[in-house]
C-alpha positions as CSV (number, residue, x, y, z in Angstrom):
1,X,0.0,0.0,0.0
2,X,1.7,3.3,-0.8
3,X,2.6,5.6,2.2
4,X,0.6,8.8,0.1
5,X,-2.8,7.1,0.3
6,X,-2.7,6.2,3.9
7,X,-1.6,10.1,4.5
8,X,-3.9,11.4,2.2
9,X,-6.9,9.6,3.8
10,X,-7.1,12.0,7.5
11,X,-6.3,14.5,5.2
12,X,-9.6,14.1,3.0
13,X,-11.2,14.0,6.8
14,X,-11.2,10.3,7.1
15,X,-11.2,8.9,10.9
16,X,-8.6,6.4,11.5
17,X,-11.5,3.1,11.2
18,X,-12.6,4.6,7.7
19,X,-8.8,4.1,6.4
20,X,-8.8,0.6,8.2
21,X,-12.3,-0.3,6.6
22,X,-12.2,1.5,3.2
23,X,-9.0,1.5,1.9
24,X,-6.7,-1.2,3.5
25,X,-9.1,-4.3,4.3
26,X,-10.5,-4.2,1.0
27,X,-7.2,-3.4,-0.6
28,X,-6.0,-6.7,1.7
29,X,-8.5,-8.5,1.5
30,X,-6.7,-11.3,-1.1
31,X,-3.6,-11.7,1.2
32,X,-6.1,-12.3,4.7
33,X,-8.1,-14.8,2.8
34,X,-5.7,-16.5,1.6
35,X,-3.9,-16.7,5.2
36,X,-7.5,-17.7,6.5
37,X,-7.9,-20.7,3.9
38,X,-4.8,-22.7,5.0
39,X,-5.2,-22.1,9.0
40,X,-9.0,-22.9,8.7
41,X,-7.9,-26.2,7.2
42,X,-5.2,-26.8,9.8
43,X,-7.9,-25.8,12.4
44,X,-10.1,-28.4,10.6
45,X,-7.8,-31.0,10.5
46,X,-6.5,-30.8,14.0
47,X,-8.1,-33.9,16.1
48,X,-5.6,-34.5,18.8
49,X,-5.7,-31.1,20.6
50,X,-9.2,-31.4,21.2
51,X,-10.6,-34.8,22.8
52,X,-13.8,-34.9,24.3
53,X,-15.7,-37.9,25.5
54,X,-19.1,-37.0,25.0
55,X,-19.6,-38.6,21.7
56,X,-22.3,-36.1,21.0
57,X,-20.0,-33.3,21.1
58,X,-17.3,-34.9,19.2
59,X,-15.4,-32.7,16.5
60,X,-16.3,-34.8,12.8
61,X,-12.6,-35.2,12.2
62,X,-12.0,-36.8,16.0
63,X,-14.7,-38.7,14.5
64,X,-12.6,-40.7,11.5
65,X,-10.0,-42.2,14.6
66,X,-13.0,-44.3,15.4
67,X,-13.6,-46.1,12.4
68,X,-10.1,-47.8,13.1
69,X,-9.5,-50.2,15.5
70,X,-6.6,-52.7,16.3
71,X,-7.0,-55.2,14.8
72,X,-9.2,-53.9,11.8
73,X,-10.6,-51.0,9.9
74,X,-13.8,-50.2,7.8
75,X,-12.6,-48.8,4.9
76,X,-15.8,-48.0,2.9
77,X,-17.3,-46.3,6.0
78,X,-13.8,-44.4,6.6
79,X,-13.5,-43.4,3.0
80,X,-17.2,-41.7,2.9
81,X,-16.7,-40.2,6.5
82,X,-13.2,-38.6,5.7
83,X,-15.4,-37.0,2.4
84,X,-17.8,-35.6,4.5
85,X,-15.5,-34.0,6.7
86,X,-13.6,-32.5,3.9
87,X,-16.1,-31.6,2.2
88,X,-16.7,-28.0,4.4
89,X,-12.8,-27.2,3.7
90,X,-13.2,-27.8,0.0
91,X,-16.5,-26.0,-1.0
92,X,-14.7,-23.1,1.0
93,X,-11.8,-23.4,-1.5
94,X,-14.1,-23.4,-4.1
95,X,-16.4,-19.9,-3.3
96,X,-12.6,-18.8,-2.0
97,X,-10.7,-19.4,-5.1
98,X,-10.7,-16.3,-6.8
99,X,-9.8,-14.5,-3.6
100,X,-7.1,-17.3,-2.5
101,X,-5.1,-17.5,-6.1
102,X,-5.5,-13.5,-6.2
103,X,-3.6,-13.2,-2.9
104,X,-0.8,-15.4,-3.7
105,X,-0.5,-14.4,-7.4
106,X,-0.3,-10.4,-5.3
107,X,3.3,-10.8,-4.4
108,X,4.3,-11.7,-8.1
109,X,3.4,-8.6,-9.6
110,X,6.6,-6.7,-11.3
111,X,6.4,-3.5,-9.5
């Protein structure tokens, strides 16, 4: 962001939250989304941190540890349980993906 816009902005009578809300978020707004995508899917994906007996309660990903036992596992049911849990991350992706390849495409601008 060049240095002129943020010191023009109080100068055209712009409070400090209108530059924060008009002119950097939205200017931004490619490089936070695509920082959101990856730790939403680390978030997601992490199972261990977070055990809780209550099997009503259970995160769906904590979920997929159960299909596997020690002596066997049920493949078919793991398989279509390990889709439906994915399946939040990726249709974020997907309404995302013009936002997430904008933001990493940002930094290889020639400038």
């Amino acid at each position: 962001m060049p240095i002129s816009i943020i010191e023009a902005a109080p100068l055209d009578g712009a409070s400090d939250w209108r530059l924060l809300w008009r002119i950097l978020v939205p200017t931004s707004r490619p490089a936070l989304l695509t920082m959101a995508m990856p730790v939403l899917m680390w978030t997601w994906n992490e199972f261990l941190l977070v055990v809780i007996t209550d099997g009503n309660k259970r995160a769906a990903p904590l979920g997929l540890a159960f299909f596997q036992s020690e002596h066997t596992t049920q493949y078919s049911l793991l398989a279509a349980a390990s889709i439906i849990v994915a399946l939040p991350v990726v249709a974020l992706y997907v309404f995302l993906q013009r936002h997430f390849v904008c933001g990493m495409l940002s930094g290889a601008v020639k400038g």
